[in-house]
C-alpha positions in Angstrom: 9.9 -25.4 17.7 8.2 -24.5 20.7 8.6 -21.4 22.3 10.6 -20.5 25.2 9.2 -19.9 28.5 10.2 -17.2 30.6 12.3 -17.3 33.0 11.0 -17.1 36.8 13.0 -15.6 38.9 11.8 -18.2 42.0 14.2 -16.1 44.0 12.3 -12.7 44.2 8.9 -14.9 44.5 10.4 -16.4 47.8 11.9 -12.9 48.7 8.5 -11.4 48.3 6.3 -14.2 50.3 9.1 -13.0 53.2 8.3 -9.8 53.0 4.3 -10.5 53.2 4.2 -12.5 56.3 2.4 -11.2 58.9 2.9 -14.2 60.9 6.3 -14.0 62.1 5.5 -10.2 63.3 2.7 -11.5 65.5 4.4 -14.1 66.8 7.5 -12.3 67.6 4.9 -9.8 69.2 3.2 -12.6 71.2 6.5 -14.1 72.7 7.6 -10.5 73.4 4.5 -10.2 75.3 5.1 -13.4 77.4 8.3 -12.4 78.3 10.5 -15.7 76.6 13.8 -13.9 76.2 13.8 -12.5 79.8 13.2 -16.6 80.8 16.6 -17.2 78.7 18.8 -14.7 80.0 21.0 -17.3 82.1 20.9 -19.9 79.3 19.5 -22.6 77.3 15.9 -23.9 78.7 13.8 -26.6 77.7 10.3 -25.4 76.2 8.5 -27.3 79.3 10.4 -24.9 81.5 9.5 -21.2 79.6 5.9 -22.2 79.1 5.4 -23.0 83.3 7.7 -19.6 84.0 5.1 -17.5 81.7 2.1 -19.2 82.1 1.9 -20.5 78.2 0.6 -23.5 76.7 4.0 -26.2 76.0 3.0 -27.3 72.6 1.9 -24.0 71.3 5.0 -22.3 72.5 7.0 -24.8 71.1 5.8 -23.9 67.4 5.8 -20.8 67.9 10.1 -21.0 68.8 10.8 -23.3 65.9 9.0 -20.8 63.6 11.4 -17.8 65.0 14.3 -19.9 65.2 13.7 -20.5 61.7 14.4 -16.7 61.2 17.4 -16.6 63.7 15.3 -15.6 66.6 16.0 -17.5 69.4 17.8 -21.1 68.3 16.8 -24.8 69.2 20.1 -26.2 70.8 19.0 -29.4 71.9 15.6 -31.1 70.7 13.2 -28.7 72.4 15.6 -26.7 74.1 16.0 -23.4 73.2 18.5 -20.3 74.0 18.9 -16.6 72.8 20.6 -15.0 69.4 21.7 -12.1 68.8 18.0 -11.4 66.6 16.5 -12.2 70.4 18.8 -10.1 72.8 16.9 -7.2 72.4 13.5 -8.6 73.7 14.9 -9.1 76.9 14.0 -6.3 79.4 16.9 -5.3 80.7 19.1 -5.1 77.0 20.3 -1.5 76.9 18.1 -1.1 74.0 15.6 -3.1 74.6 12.6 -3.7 72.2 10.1 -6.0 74.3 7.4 -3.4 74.5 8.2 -1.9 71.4 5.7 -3.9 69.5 3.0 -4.8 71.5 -0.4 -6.6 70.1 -2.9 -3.6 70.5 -6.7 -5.0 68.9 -7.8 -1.8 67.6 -4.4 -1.0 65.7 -4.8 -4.9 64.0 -8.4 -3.9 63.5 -6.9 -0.8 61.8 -4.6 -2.6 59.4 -7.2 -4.8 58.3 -8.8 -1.9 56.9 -5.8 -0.2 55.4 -7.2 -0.7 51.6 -9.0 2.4 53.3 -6.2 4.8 53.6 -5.0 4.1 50.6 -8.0 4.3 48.7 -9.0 7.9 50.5 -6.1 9.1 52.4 -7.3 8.8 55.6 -7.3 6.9 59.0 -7.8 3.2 58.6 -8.6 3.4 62.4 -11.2 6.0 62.1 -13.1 3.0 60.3 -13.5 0.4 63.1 -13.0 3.3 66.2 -14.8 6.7 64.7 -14.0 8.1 67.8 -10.1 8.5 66.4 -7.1 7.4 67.8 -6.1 9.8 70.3 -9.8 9.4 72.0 -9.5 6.2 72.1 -6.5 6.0 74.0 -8.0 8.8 76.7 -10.9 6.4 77.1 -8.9 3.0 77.2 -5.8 3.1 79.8 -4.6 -0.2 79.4 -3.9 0.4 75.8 -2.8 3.6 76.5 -0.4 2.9 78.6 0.9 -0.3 76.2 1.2 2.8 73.4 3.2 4.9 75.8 5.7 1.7 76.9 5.8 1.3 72.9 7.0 4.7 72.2 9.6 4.4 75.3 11.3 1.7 73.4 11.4 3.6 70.3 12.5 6.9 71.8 16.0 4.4 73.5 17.0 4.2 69.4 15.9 7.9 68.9 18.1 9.0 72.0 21.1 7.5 70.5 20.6 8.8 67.6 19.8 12.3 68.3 22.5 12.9 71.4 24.9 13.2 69.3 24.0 15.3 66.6 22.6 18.7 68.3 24.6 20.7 70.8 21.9 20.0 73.8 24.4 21.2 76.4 24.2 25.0 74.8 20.5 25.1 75.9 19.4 26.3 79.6 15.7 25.7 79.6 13.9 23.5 77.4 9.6 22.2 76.5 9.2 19.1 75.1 5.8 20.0 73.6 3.7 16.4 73.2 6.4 14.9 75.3 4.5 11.5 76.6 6.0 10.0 79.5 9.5 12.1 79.4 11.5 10.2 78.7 12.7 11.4 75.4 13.2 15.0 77.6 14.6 12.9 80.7 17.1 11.2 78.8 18.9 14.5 77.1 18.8 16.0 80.8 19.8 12.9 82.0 23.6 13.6 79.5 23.4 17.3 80.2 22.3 18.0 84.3 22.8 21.9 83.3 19.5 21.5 81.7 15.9 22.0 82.8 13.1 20.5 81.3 9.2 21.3 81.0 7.1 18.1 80.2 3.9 19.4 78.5 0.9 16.6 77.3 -2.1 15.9 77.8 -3.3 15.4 81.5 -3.9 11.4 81.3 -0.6 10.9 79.3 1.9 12.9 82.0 0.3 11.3 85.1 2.3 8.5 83.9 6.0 10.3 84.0 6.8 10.7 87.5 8.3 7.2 87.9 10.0 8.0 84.5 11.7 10.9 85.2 12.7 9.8 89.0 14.3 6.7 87.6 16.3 9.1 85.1 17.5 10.9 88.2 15.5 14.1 86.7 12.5 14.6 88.5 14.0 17.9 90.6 14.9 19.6 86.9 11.9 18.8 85.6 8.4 20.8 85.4 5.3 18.4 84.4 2.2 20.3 83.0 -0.9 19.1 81.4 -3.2 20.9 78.5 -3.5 21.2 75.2 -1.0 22.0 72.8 -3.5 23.5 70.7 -4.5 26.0 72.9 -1.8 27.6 74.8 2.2 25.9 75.6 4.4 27.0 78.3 6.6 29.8 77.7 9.9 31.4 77.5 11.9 28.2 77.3 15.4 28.6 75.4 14.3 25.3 73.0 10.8 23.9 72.5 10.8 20.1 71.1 7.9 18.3 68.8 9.2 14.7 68.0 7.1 13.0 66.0 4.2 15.2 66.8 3.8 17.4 63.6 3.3 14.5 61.4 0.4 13.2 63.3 -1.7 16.3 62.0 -3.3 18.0 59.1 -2.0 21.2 57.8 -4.5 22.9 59.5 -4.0 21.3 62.4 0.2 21.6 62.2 -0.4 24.9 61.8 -2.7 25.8 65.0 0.0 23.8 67.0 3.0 25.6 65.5 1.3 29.0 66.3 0.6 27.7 69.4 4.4 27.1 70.0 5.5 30.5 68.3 3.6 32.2 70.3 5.3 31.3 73.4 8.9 31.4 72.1 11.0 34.1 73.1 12.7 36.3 69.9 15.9 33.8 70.4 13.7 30.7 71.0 14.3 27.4 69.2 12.0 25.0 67.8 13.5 21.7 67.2 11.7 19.4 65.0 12.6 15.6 64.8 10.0 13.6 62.5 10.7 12.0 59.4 10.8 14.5 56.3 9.9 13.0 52.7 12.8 12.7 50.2 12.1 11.0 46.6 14.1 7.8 45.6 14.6 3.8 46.5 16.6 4.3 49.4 15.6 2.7 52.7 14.2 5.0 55.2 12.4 4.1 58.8 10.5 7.3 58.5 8.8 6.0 55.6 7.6 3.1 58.0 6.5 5.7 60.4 4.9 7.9 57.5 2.3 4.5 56.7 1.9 4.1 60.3 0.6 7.4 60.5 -1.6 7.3 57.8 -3.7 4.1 59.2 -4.0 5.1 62.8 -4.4 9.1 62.0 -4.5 10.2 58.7 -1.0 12.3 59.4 2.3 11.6 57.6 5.5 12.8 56.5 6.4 16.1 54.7 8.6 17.1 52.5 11.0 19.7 53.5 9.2 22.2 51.3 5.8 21.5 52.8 7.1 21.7 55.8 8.4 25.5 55.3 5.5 26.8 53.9 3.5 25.6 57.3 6.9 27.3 59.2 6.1 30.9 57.1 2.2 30.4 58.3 3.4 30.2 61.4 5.5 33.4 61.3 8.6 30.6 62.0 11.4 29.7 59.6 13.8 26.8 59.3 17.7 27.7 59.8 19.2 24.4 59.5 18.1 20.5 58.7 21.0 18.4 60.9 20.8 14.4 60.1 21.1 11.6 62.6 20.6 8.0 62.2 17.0 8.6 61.9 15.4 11.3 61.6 16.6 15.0 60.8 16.4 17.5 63.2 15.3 20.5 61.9 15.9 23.4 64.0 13.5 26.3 63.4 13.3 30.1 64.6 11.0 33.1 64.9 10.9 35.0 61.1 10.0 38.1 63.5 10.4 39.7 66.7 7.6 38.9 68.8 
């Protein structure tokens, strides 16, 4: 009798070829970039049409639609026709949440993940391997990306705004820094729900020459202090709340610790330091920080903590953490002096 063969399971090899592509992500970032869902907004259009309105190649385009619709983004209605789905709605521009710059197709972050082996092998920055000047110089030097990485952090911060209005009492707080702030609009949007509040926007000098329009379009502009510098070397002070989103993670202990001091030293005894970055948690569960944490790890060498790390850099620091508050992504954690100053 011959033996049995095992049995596949054909469905998790299918499931797992899914999860692989890399060639829907590019292409959804390529038609993000040429603007298609903005060209559908008023309904159906034939393929002809969208690639004369964005200056694209008819054919080509038309591939790259049936491949999406294929997913459920976008849907051929007609032979070559094609209108929106729900999967497309946010890549149109003027959706309240809109993601069409939220992943844009930046040549040395592909030229990073092609070397990603690297991180994992050594633990540190993919992107250190094709740019050795590091990510954060690279950006300085290169505007055009720079400002691509900005309008992709915008996007993002929409998702982290709703998630995070909610779940902190914002409108208790008189006077707040958002330390590593980018283009304010993070800051702009909380002052935006609570017009009791004044803001400081503290980055570097290249990265807040680009919030003015921001914060004017937020209807903020007169609340809200911008400053360049360092975070590393000194932060503005006496602010009721100070804010690092998604900064801490993008350094070293060493390095988290130089910026926390940084922070505590300008805090007032009654300060806040609120803290919203993904924090490490063991287990299966589906987490976008852990996204984030990778993400990290190939363009910087940074990453999540756990929420032990994370306290021991706090008692460094001469800071402790009073309370971890959950939203729909990451935790705030809301930190305080452990001394008087």
């Amino acid at each position: 009798m011959a033996p049995s063969r095992p049995r596949i399971d054909i469905e998790s090899v299918f499931r797992l070829t899914e999860l692989a592509d890399y060639i829907v992500p590019f292409t959804v970032r390529a038609v993000a970039d040429l603007g298609i869902a903005d060209q559908l907004t008023d309904g159906p259009r034939p393929v002809a049409e969208l690639a004369d309105a964005t200056g694209a190649h008819a054919p080509s385009l038309l591939r790259a639609l049936r491949a999406l619709a294929g997913k459920g983004i976008f849907t051929e209605v007609e032979p070559e026709v094609f209108a929106l789905t729900p999967l497309a709605e946010p890549l149109r521009t003027d959706h309240p949440l809109s993601l069409r710059d939220a992943y844009p197709l930046l040549a040395p972050d592909i030229e990073a993940w092609a070397h990603f082996d690297h991180s994992i092998r050594t633990g540190k920055a993919a992107f250190d391997q094709v740019h050795p000047e590091g990510y954060w110089s690279y950006m300085a030097a290169h505007p055009r990306d720079s400002a691509r990485f900005d309008a992709s952090q915008q996007a993002a911060t929409r998702l982290e705004l709703r998630a995070a209005l909610p779940a902190y009492p914002w409108g208790d707080l008189g006077t707040m820094v958002d330390v590593g702030g980018g283009n304010g609009a993070f800051l702009g949007g909380i002052m935006a729900r609570f017009p009791n509040l004044r803001g400081t926007l503290f980055d570097l000098p290249h990265v807040v020459a680009e919030a003015e329009p921001v914060l004017q379009k937020l209807g903020v502009a007169q609340r809200c202090t911008v400053t360049g510098g360092s975070f590393f070397e000194t932060v503005p002070a006496g602010a009721d709340a100070y804010m690092l989103k998604r900064i801490l993670y993008g350094w070293d202990d060493d390095g988290a610790v130089r910026l926390l001091r940084a922070v505590r030293a300008a805090m007032r005894p009654d300060s806040r330091l609120l803290v919203l970055e993904p924090v490490v948690e063991p287990g299966d569960r589906f987490d976008v920080g852990r996204l984030y944490d990778l993400l990290l790890l190939a363009m910087v060498g940074g990453g999540a903590r756990s929420r032990e790390h994370i306290e021991r850099l706090l008692d460094v620091a001469d800071l402790k953490l009073a309370r971890s508050l959950p939203t729909m992504m990451f935790p705030i954690l809301e930190i305080v002096p452990k001394t008087e100053a």
